[in-house]
C-alpha positions, 0 to 999 in steps of 0.5 A, a space after each residue: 480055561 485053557 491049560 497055558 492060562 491055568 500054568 500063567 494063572 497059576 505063576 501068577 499066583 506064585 510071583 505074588 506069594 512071593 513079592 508078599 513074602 518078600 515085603 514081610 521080611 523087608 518089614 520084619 520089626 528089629 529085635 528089642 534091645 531094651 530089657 525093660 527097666 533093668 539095663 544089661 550089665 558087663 558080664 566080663 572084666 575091665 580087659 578087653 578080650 583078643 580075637 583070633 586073627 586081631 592084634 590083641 588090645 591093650 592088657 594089664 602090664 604083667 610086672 604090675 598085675 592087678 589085685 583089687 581097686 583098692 589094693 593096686 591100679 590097671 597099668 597097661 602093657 606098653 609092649 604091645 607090638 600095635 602101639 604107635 611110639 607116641 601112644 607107648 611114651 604116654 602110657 609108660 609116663 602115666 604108668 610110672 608116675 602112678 608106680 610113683 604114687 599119682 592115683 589113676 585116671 578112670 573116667 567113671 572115678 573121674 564123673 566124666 563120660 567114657 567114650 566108645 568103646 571104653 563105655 563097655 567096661 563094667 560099672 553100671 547098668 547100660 539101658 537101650 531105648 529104640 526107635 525108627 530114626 534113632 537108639 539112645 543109649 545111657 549108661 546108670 552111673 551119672 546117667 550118660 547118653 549116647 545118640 546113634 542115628 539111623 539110616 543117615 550118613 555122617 555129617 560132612 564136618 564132625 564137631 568133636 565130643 565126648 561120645 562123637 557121632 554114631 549113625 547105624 543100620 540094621 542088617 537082618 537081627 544086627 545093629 551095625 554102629 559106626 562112630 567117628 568124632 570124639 575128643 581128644 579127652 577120651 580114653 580107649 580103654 582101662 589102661 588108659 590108651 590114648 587115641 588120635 582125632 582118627 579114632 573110628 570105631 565099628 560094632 555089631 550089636 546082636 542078641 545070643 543065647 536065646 535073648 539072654 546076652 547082648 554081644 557086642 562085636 567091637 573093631 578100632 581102626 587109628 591109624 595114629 594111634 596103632 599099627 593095624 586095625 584091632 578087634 574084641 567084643 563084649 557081652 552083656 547080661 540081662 540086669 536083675 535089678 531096676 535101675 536107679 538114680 546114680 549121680 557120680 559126683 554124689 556116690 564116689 567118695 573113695 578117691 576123689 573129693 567134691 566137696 558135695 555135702 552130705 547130710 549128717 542126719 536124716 532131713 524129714 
């Protein structure tokens, strides 16, 4: 074999090496969101923390610290400089009519879904089930489920929901979430912020510390409802506990009543 043979042959040999290579990292399965059978659980409080260079979220309004749930209510800051006036009227009106004895909205209190990016606040165990096509996420209490669809564009006339419609990608280790569409009937945030029919949230889900936390990277853009797009983020621990069956209507007898029975001795 001559010696520019040999030379193509072995270029030969390196192109395919690396179109092999390439194709492997193409096909290079997803991490595993999921943890079993335990569920992640919120490792922070009910506010959403700033981010440097981000307007910062709604926080406790600081006349009215928060105490306790059973000692005090959350009451959002309605001087946050981000806030559309409409946004800051309806807060201060839900914020004094609590102060006057009104008990506060929560939608977990309240046994209806929260929404995104209020979903992320504590309460239950948050559970991840994956796919090719599509991830769904439900959350332990009253056993909410969220679709994200993969690889898909939205649809071209939304129907408002409650958790809208997500469609996602993977870039490298992170799921890249995009939803549009909820109703009108959520809320924000803990302090009750209210959004517009524009409300457009963006995450960027990935896990850190080795596995151990699932961090969740949180932009919200309504130009309705706020003066410039604000960020924050989340991070979930891996759950110790299975989850187990958690039907709100059933285990929140504290502020609201249902009318559910509730047997006085046991049945068996």
């Amino acid at each position: 074999m001559s010696r520019s043979a040999s030379v193509c042959l072995k270029c030969g040999v390196f192109v395919l090496l690396a179109l092999v290579a390439s194709g492997s990292a193409q096909a290079a399965s997803p991490p595993d969101f999921s943890n079993g059978n335990m569920g992640w659980l919120h490792d922070g409080g009910a506010t959403f923390p700033p981010v440097e260079g981000s307007p910062s979220p709604v926080v406790q309004d600081p006349a009215h610290p928060f105490i306790s749930q059973a000692a005090s209510w959350r009451l959002g800051d309605t001087s946050n400089p981000n806030l559309k006036p409409w946004v800051r009227d309806a807060m201060k009106k839900d914020n004094d009519e609590i102060l006057a004895g009104k008990i506060a909205f929560q939608a977990r209190s309240s046994c209806v879904p929260s929404g995104v990016p209020n979903m992320f606040l504590p309460g239950n165990a948050l559970q991840i089930v994956q796919s090719p096509t599509k991830i769904v996420m439900f959350k332990q209490g009253n056993w909410e489920f969220r679709h994200i669809y993969l690889d898909v564009p939205h649809s071209t006339n939304v129907k408002p929901s409650w958790y809208g419609e997500s469609v996602g990608h993977w870039e490298g280790d992170t799921l890249v979430v995009d939803t549009i569409g909820q109703n009108l009937k959520t809320l924000v945030d803990a302090f009750r912020t209210p959004h517009s029919d524009k409300l457009h949230v963006i995450e960027r889900w990935r896990l850190i510390d080795g596995g151990k936390t699932l961090e969740v990277k949180i932009t919200v853009d309504d130009p309705d409802a706020f003066n410039a797009p604000w960020s924050t983020y989340v991070h979930h621990e891996r759950g110790r506990f299975p989850l187990v069956e958690d039907i709100c209507a059933e285990n929140n007898l504290n502020l609201f009543d249902y009318k559910m029975p509730v047997a006085e001795k046991p049945d068996f």
